[in-house]
Backbone as CSV, one residue per row, in Angstrom:
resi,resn,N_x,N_y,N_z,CA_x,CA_y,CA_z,C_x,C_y,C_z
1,UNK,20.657,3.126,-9.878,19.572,4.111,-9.810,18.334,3.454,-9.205
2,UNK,17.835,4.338,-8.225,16.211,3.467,-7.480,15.366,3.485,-8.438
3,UNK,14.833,2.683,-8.617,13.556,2.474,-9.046,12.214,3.859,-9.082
4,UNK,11.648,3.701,-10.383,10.037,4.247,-10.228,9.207,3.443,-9.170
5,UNK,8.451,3.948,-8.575,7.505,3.614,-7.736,5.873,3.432,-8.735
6,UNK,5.199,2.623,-8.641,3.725,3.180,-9.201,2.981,2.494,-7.916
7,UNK,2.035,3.229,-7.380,1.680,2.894,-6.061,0.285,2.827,-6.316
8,UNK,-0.164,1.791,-5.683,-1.858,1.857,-6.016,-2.884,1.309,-4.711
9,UNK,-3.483,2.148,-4.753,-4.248,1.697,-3.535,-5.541,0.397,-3.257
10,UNK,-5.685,-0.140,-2.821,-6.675,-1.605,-3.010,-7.840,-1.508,-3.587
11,UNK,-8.893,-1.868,-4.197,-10.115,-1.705,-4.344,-11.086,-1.699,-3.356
12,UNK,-12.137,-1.382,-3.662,-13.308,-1.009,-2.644,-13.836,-2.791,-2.069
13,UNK,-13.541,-2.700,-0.834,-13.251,-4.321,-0.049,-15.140,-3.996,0.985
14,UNK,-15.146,-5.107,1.666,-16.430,-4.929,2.414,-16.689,-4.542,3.300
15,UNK,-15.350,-3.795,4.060,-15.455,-3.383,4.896,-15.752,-1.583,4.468
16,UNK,-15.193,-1.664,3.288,-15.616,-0.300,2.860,-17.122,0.404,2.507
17,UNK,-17.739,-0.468,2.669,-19.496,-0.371,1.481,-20.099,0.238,2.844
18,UNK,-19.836,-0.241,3.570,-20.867,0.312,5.152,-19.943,0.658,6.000
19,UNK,-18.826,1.279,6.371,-17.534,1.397,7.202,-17.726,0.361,8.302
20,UNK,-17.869,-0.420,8.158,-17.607,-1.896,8.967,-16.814,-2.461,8.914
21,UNK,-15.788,-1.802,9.969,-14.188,-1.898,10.486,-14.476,-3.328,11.225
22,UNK,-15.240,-3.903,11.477,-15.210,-5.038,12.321,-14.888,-6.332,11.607
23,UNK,-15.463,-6.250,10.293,-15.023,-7.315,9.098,-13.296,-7.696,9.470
24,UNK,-12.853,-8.879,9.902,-11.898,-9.722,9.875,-10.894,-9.769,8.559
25,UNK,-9.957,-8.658,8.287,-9.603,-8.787,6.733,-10.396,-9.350,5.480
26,UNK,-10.636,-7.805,5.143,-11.906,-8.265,4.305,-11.646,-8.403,2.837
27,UNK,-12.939,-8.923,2.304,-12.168,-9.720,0.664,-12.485,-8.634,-0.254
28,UNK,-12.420,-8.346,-1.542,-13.002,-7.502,-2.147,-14.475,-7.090,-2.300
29,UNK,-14.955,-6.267,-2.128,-17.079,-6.271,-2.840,-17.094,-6.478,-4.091
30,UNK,-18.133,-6.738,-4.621,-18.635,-6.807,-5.933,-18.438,-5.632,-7.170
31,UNK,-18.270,-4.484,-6.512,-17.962,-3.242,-7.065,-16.227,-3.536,-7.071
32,UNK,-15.870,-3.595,-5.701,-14.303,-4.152,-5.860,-13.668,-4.598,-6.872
33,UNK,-14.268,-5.860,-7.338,-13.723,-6.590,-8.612,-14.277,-6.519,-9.625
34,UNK,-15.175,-4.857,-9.943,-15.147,-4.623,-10.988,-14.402,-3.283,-11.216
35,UNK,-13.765,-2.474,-10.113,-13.267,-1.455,-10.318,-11.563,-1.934,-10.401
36,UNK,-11.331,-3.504,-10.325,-9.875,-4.141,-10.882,-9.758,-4.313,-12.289
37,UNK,-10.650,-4.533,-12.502,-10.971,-4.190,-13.973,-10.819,-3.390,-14.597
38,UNK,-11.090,-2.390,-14.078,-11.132,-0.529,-15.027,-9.509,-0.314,-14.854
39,UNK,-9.259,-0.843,-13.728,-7.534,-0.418,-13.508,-7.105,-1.186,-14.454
40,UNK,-7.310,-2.390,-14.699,-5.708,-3.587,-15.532,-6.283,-2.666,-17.013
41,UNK,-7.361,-2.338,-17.179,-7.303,-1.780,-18.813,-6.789,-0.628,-18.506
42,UNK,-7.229,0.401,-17.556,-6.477,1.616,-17.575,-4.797,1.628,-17.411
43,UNK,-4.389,1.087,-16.356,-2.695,0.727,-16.634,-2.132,0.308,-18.113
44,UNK,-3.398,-0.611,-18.710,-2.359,-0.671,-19.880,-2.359,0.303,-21.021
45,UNK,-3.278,0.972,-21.434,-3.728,2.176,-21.817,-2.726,3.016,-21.580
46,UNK,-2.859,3.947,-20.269,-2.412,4.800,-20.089,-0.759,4.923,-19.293
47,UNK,-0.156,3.846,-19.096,1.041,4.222,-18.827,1.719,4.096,-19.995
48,UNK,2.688,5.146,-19.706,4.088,5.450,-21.017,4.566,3.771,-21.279
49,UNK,5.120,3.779,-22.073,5.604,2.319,-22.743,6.856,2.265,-21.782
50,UNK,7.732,3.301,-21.852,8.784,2.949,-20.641,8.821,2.489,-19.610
51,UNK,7.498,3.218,-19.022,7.373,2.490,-17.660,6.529,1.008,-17.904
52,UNK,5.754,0.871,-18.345,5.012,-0.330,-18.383,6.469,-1.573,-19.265
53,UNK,6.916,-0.958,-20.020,8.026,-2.290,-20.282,9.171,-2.659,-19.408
54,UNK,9.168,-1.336,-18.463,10.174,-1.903,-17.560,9.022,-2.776,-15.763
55,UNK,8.945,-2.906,-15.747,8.013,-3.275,-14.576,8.696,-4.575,-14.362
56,UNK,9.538,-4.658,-13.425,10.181,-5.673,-13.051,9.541,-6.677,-11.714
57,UNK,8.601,-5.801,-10.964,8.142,-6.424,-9.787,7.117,-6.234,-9.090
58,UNK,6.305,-6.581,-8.424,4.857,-6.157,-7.715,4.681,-6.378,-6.288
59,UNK,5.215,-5.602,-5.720,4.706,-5.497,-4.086,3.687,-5.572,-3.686
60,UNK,2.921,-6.548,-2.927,1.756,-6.013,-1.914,1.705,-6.550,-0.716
61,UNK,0.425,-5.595,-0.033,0.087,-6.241,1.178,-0.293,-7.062,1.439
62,UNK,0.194,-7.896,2.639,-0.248,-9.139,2.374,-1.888,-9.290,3.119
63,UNK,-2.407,-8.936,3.094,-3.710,-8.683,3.544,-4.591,-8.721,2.686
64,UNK,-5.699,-10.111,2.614,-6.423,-10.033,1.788,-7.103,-9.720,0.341
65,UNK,-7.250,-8.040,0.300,-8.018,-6.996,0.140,-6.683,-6.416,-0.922
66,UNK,-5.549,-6.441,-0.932,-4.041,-5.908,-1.493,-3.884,-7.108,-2.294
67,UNK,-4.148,-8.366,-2.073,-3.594,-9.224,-2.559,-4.675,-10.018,-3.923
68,UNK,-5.912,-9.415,-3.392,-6.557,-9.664,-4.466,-7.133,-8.497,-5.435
69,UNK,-6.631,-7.383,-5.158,-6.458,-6.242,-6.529,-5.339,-6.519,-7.226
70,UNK,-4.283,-7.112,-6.451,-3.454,-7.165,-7.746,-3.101,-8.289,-8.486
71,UNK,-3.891,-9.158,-7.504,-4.379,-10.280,-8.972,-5.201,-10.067,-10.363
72,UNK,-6.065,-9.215,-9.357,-6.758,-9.331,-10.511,-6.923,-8.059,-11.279
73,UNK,-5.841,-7.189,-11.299,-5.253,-5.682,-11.499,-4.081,-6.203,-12.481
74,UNK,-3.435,-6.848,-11.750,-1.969,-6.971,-12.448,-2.098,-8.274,-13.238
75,UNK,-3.067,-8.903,-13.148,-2.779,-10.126,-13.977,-2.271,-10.390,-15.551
76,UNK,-2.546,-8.731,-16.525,-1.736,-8.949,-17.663,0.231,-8.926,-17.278
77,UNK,0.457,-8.378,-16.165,1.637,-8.439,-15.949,2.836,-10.055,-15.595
78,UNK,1.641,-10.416,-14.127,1.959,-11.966,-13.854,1.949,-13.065,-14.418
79,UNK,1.036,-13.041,-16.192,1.309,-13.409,-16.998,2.344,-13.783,-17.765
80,UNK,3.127,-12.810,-17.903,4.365,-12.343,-18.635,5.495,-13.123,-17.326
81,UNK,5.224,-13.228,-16.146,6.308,-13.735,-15.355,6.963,-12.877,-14.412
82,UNK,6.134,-11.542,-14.417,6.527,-10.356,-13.630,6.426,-11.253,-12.379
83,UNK,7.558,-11.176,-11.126,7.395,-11.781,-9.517,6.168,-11.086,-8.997
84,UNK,5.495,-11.711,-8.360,4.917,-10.768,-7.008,5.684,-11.210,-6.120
85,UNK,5.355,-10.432,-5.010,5.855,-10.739,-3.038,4.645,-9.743,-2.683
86,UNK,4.035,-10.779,-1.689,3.445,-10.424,-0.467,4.429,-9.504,0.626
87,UNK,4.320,-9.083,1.094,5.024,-8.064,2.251,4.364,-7.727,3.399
88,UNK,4.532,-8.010,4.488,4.365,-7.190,5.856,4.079,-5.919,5.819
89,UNK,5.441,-5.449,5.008,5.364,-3.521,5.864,4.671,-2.801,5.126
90,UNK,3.739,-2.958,3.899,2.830,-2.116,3.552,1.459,-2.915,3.848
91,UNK,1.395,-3.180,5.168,-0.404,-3.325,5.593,-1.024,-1.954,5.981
92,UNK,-1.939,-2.465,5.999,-2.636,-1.207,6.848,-2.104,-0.405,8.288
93,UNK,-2.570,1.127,8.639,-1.787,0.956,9.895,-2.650,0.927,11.309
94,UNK,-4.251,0.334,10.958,-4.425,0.182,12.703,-4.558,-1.186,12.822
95,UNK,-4.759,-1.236,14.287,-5.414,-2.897,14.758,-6.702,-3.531,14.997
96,UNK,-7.497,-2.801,14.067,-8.825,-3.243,14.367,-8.601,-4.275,13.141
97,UNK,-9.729,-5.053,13.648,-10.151,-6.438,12.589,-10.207,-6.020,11.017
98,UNK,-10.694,-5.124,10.459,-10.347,-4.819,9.385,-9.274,-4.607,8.690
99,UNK,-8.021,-4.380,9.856,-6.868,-3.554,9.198,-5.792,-4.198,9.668
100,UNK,-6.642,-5.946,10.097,-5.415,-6.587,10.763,-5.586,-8.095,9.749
101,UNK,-4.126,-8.718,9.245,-4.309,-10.067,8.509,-4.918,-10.984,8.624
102,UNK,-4.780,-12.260,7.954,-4.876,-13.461,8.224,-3.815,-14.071,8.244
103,UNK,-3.550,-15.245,8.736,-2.252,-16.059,9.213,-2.032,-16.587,7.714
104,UNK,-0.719,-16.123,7.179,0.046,-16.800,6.009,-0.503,-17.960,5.686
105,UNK,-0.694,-18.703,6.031,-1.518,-19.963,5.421,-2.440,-20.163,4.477
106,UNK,-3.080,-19.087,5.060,-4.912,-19.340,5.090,-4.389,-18.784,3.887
107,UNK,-4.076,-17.016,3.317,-4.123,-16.256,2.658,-3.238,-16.868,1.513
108,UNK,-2.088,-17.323,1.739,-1.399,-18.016,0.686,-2.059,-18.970,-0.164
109,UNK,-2.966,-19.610,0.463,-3.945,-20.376,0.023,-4.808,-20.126,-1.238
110,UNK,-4.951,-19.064,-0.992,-6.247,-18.250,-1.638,-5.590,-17.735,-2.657
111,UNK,-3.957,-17.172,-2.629,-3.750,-16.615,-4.071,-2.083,-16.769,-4.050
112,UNK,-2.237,-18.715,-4.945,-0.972,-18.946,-5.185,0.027,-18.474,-6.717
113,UNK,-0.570,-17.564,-6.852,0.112,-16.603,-7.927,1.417,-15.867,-7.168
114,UNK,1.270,-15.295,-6.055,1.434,-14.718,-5.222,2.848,-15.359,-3.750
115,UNK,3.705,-15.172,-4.171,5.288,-15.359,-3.317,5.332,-15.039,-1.741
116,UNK,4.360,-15.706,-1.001,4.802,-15.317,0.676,5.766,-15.622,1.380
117,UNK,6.864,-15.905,0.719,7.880,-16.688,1.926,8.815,-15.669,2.207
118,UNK,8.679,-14.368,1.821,9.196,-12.984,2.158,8.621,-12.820,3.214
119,UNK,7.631,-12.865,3.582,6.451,-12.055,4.672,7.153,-12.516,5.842
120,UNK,6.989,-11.476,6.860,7.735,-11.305,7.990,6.668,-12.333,8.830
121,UNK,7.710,-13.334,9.374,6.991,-14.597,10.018,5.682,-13.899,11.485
122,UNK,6.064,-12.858,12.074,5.431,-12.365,12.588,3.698,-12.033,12.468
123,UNK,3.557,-11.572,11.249,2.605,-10.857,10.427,1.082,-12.117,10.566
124,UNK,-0.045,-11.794,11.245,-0.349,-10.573,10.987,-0.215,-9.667,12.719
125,UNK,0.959,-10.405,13.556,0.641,-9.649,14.712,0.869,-8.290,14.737
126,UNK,-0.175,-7.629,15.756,0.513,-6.181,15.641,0.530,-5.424,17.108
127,UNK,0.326,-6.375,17.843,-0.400,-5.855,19.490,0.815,-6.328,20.594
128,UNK,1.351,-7.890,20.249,2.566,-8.154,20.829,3.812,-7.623,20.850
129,UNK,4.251,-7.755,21.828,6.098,-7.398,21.766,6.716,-8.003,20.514
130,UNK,6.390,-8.803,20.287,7.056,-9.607,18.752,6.462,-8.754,17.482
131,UNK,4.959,-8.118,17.600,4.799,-7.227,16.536,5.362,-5.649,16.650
132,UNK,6.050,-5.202,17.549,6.065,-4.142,18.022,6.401,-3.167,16.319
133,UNK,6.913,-3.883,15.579,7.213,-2.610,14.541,5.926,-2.444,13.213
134,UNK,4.735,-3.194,14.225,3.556,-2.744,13.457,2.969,-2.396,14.097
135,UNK,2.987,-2.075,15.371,1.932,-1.092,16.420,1.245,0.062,15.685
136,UNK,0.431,0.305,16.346,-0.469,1.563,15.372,0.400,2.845,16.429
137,UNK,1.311,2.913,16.047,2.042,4.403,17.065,2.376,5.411,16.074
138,UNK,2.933,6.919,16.216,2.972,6.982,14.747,4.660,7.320,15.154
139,UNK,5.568,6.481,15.693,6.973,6.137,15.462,6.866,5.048,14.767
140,UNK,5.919,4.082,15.233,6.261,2.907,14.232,5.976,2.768,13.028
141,UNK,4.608,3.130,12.660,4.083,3.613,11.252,4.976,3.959,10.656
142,UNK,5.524,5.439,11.139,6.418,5.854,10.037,8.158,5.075,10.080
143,UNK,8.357,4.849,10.734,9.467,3.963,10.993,9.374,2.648,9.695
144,UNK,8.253,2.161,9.970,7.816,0.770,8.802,7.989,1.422,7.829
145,UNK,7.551,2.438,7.228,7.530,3.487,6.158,8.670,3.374,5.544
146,UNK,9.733,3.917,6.167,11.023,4.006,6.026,11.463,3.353,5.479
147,UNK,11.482,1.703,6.190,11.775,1.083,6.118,11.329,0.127,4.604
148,UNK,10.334,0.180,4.151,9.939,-0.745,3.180,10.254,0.346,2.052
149,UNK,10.610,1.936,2.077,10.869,2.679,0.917,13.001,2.157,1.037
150,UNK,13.293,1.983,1.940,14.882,1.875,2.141,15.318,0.462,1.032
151,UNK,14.076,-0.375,1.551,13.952,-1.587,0.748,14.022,-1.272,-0.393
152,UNK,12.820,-0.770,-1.159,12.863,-0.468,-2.399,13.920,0.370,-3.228
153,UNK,14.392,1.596,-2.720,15.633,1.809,-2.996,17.012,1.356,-3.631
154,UNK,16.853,0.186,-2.933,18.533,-0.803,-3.493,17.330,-1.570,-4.429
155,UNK,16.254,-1.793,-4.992,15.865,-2.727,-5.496,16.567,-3.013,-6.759
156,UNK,17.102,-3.869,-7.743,17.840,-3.481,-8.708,16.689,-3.283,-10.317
157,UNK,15.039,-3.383,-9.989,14.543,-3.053,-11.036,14.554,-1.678,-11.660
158,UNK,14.033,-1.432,-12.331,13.240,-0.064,-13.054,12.396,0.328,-12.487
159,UNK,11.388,-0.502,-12.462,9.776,0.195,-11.909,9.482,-1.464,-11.171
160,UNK,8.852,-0.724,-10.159,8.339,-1.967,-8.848,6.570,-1.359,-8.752
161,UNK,5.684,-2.141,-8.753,4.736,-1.882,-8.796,3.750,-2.347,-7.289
162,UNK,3.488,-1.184,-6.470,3.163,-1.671,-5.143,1.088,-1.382,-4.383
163,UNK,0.622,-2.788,-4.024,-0.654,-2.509,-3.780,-0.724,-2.388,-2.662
164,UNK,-1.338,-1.557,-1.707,-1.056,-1.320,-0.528,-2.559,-0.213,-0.164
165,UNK,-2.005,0.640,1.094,-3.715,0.834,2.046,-3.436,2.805,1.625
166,UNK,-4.579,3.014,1.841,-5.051,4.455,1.961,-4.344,5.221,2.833
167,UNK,-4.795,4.695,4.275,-4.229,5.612,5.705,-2.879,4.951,4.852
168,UNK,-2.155,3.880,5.024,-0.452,3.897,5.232,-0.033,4.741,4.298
169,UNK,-0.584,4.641,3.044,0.325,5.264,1.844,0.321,7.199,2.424
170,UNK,-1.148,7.477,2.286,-0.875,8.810,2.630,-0.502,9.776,4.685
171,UNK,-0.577,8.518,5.060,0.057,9.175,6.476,1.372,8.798,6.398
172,UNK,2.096,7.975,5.963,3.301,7.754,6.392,4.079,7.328,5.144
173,UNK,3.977,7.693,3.842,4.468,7.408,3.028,4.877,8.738,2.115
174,UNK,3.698,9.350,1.389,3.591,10.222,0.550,2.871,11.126,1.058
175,UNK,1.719,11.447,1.463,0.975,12.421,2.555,-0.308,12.598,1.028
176,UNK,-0.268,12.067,0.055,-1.141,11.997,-0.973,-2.497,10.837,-0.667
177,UNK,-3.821,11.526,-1.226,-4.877,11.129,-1.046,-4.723,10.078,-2.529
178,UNK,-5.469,9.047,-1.882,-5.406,7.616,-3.141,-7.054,7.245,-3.111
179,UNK,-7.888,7.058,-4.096,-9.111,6.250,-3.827,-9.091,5.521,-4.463
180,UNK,-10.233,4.464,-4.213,-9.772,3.372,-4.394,-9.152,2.452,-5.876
181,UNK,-8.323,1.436,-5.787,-7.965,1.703,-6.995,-7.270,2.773,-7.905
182,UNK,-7.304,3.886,-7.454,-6.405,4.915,-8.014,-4.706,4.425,-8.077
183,UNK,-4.413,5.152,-8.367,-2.811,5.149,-8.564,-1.712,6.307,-8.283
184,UNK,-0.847,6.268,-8.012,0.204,7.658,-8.476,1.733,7.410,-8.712
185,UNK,2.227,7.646,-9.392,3.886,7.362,-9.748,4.689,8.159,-9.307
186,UNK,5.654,7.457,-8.846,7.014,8.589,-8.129,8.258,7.946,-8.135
187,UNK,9.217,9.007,-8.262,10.701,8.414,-7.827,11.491,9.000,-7.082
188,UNK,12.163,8.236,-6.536,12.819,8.895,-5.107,13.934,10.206,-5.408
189,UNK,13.870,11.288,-4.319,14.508,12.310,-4.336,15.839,11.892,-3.842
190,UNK,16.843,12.957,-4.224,18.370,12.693,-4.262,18.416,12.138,-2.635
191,UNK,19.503,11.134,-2.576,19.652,10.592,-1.218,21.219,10.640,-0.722
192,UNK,21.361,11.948,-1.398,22.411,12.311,-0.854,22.984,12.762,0.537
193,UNK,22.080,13.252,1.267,21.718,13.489,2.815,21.948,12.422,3.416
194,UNK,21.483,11.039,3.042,21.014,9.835,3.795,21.810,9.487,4.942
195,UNK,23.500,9.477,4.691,24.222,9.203,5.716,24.617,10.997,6.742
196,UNK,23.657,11.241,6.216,23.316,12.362,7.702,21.888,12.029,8.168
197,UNK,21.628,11.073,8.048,20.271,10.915,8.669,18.766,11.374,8.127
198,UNK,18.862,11.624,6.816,17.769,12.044,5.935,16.906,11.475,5.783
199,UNK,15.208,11.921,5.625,14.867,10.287,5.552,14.017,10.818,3.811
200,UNK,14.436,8.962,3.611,13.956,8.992,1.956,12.586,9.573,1.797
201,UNK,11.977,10.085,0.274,11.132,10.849,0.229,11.290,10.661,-1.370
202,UNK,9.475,10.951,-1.277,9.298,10.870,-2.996,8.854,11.748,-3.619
203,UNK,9.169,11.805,-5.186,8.567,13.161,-5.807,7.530,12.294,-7.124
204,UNK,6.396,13.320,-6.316,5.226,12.099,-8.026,5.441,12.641,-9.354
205,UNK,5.272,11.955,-10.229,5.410,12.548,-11.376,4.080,13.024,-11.871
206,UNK,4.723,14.505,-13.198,3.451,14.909,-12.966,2.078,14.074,-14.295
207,UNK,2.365,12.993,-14.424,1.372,12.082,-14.768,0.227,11.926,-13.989
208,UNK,0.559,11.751,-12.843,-0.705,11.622,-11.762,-0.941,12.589,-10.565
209,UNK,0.029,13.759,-10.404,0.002,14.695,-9.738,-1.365,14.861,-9.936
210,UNK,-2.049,15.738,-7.961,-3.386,16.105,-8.570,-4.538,15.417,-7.923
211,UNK,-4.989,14.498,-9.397,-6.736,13.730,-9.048,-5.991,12.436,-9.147
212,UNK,-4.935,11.569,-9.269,-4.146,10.584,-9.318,-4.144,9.990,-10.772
213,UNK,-3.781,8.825,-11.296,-3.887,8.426,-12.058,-4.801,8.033,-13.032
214,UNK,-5.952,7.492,-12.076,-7.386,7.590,-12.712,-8.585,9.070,-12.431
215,UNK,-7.848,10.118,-11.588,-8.650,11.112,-11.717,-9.710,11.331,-10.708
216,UNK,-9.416,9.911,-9.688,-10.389,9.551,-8.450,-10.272,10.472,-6.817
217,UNK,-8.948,10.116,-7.363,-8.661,11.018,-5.615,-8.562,12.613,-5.451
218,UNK,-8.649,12.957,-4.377,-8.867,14.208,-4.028,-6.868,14.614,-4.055
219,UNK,-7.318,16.133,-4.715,-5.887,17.029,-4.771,-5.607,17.722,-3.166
220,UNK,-4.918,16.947,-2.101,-4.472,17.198,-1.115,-3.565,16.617,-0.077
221,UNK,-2.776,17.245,0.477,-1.431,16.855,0.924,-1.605,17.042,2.045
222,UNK,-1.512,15.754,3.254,-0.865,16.049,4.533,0.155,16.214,4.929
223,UNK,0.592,16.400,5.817,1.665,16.426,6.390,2.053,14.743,7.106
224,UNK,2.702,14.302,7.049,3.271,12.655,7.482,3.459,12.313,9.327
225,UNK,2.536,11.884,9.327,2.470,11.611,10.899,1.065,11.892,11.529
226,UNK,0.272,12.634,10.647,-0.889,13.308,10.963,-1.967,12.350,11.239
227,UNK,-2.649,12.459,12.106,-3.493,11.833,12.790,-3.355,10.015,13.152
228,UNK,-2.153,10.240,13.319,-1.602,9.120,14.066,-1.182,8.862,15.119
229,UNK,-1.517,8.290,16.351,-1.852,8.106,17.672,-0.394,7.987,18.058
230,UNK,0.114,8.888,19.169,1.674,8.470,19.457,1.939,7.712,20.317
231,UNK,0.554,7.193,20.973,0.623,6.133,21.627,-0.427,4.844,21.688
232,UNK,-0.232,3.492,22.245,-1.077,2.627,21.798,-2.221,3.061,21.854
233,UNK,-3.801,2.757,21.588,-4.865,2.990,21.922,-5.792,2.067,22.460
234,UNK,-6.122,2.267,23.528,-6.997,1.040,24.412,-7.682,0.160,23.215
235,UNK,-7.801,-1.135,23.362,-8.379,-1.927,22.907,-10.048,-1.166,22.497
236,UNK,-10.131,-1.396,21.597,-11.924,-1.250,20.833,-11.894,0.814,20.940
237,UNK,-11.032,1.121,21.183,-10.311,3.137,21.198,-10.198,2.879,19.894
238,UNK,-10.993,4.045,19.088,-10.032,4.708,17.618,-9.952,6.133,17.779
239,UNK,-9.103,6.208,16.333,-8.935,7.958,16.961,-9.999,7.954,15.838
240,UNK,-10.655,9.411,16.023,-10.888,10.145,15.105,-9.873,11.086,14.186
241,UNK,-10.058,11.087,12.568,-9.034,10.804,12.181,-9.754,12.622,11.346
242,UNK,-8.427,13.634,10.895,-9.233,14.689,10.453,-9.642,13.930,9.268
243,UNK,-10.904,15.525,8.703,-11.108,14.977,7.560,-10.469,14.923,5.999
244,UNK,-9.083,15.305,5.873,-8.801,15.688,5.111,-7.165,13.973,5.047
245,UNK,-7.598,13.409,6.243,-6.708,12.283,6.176,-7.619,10.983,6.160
246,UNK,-9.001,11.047,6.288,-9.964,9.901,6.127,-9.760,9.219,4.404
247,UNK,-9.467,7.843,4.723,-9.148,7.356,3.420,-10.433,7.593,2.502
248,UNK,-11.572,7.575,2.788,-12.787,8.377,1.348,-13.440,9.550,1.570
């Protein structure tokens, strides 16, 4: 049986306080690492005992900003000996300096709690032929999508616990609005289709259906693919994104 999902989106980082996309993978703000806080007490609080005793694992992005909410989010968990893994395919999905890594090194550095030798040796490229399955296109987006829910799927835990970005989760994942720090839980719909070409898909539970888990995010659903560029975009080009898919 696949796994519960509990999906949570990063805390408020510095590129967020003034939308200053130019910040180089940015670290958490000061508000950031205090709104990790409200989460590790609220997770333990408020999730069912089932799910919180089964929590076998913690996904994140390996990007900065992912990697230090769930340190310092999940740390009653990593305690206990719960794994993390860093991951590639839930980064962010454009290529501006904000939404692009740092080289495994540096970042491993910074939070050796934290398992990178999963991370796709590639990462953080996303502009080269060698990054091509992180291009900001929206075949590849959602393609990565796919791909890191296909992963999770065979995972053999209960509940996998994953920190990851705003735009990825709700353009190409769930089509659900996350703020920051928020949360939402789901488990995958029958995948019985699959070998006709179905693609996996999740249903939230209604714990966080709505305003999400903490009550932060907005009650609204895109459609998956939406305002995602189907083709590269000139260097220092963004799209304008509607407003109902802008991560705040």
């Amino acid at each position: 049986m696949p796994p519960t999902l509990i999906l949570i989106r990063h805390a408020q980082a510095l590129h967020n306080v003034n939308q200053d996309y130019s910040i180089q993978d940015p670290p958490l703000s000061e508000l950031g690492r205090t709104q990790c806080s409200d989460l590790s007490k609220a997770l333990q609080e408020k999730l069912p005992e089932d799910l919180k005793s089964n929590i076998g694992l913690i996904v994140c992005s390996a990007m900065s900003r992912t990697c230090e909410t769930a340190v310092l989010s999940l740390g009653w968990l990593i305690e206990k000996g719960i794994p993390i893994q860093a991951h590639a395919g839930w980064q962010e999905n454009s290529a501006k300096p904000c939404d692009t890594g740092s080289p495994i090194p540096v970042v491993a550095k910074q939070f050796p709690q934290i398992d990178f030798s999963h991370v796709d040796p590639v990462f953080p490229d996303k502009v080269s032929p060698a990054g091509a399955k992180y291009k900001y296109t929206k075949a590849a987006v959602l393609a990565r999508a796919q791909a890191d829910l296909e992963e999770l799927y065979h995972r053999p835990e209960r509940v996998v616990v994953v920190v990851s970005h705003s735009a990825f989760m709700r353009q190409a994942v769930t089509g659900d609005h996350y703020w920051n720090t928020d949360y939402r839980i789901y488990d995958f719909e029958d995948k019985a289709d699959a070998a006709k070409g179905a693609l996996l898909k999740l249903k939230q539970s209604d714990l966080t259906k709505g305003t999400g888990g903490l009550g932060l995010s907005h009650d609204q659903i895109v459609e998956l693919g939406v305002g995602i560029p189907e083709n590269e975009l000139p260097p220092g080009e963004d799209m304008e994104l509607p407003p109902d898919v802008k991560p705040n």
